[in-house]
Wavefront OBJ file of the C-alpha trace (Angstrom):
o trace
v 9.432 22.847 39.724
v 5.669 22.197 38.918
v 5.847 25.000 36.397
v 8.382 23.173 34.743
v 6.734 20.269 34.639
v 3.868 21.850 33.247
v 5.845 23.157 30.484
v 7.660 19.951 29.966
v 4.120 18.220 29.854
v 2.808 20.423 27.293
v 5.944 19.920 24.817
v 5.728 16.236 24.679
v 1.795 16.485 23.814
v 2.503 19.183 21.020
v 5.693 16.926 19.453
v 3.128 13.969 19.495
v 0.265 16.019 17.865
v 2.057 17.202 15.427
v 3.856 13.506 14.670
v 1.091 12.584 12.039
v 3.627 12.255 9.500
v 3.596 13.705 6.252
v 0.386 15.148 4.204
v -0.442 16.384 1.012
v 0.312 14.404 -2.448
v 2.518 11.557 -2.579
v 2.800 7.960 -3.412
v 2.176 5.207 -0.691
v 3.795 1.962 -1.367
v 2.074 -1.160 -1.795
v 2.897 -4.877 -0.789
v 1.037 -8.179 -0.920
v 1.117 -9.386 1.880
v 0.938 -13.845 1.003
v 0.156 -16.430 3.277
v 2.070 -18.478 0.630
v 5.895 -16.948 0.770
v 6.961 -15.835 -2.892
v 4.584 -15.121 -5.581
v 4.726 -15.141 -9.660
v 2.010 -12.275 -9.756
v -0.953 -10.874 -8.955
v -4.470 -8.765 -10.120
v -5.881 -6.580 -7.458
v -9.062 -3.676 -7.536
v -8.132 -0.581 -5.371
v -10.942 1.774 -5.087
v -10.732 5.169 -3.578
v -11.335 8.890 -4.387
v -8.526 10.718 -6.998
v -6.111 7.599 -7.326
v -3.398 8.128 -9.707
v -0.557 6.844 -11.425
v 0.734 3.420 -10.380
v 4.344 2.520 -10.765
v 6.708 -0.475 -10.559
v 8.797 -1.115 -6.821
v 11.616 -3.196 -6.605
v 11.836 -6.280 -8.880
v 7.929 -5.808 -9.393
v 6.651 -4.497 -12.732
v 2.974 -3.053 -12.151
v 0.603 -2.423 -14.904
v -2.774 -0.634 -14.197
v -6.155 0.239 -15.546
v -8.602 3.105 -13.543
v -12.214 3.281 -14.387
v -14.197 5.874 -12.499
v -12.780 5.421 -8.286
v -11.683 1.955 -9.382
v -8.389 0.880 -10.109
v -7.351 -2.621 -11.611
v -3.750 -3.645 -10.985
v -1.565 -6.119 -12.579
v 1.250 -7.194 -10.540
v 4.191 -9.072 -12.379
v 7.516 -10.712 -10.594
v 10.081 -12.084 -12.585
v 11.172 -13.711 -10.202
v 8.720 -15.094 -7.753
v 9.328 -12.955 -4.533
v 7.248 -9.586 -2.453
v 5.036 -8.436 -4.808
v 5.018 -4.600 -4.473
v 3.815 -1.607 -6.009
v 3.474 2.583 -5.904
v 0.658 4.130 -5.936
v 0.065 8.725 -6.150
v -2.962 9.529 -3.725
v -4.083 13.008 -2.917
v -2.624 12.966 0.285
v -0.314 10.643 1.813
v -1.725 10.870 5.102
v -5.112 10.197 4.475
v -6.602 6.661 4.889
v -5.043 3.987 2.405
v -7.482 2.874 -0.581
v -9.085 -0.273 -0.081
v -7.497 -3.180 -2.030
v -9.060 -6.440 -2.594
v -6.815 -9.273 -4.337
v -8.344 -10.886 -7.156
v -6.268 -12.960 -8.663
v -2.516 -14.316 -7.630
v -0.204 -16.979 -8.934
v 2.506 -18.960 -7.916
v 6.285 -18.985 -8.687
v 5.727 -21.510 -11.088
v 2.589 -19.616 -12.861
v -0.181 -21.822 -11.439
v -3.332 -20.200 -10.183
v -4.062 -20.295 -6.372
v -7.201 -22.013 -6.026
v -7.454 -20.339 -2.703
v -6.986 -16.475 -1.686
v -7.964 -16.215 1.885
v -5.194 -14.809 4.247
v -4.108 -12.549 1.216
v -4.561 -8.818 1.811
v -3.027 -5.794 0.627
v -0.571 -3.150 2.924
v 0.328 0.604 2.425
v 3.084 2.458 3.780
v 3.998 6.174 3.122
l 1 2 3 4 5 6 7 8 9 10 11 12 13 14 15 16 17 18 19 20 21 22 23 24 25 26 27 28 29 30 31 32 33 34 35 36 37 38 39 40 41 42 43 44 45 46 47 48 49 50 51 52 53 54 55 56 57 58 59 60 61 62 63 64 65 66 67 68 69 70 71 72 73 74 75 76 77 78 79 80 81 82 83 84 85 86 87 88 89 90 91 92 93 94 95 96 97 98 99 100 101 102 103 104 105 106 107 108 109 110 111 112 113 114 115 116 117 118 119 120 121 122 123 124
């Protein structure tokens, strides 16, 4: 019996080791996360080693400009709703790249005056 248990033991620690997801290139998707519900658009800076391409998700079209490890980002709902985005990375299980929101507006196309409790979230 304790032999088993070892055993049994010993699987569950290797099939939760080995549970780090997927690695190697990719693209992570991006939201904005708003403290404000829907949103008209947004300009964001990611900065990070070896970013790539950035593509459109859902209703969102993205637009983007890189410049060395930085990467400017130009959000754009028709519709105000989630702004979200795709981004290619080295490897999809590495650390996200840092994102700081710049710029967002409204529904309506008015500038927030404000931008705290705005942040940026990546899933693989």
């Amino acid at each position: 019996m304790r032999r088993w248990a070892v055993w049994a033991l010993a699987g569950l620690l290797g099939a939760v080791a080995c549970d780090q997801g997927p690695s190697g290139p990719g693209a992570i998707t991006g939201r904005v996360v708003s403290p404000n519900g829907a949103e008209g658009a947004a300009v964001m800076l990611l900065t990070g080693q070896q970013l790539g391409a950035v593509s459109s998700a859902g209703s969102t079209r993205a637009f983007s400009h890189q410049n060395g490890a930085q990467l400017r980002v130009v959000l754009v709902n028709v519709t105000p709703g989630e702004l979200r985005f795709k981004v290619e990375v080295p490897d999809v299980g590495a650390p996200p790249p840092a994102a700081t929101v710049l710029q967002v507006v409204d529904g309506e196309n008015a500038l927030r005056p404000v931008l705290t409790g705005y942040k940026v979230e990546f899933s693989r």
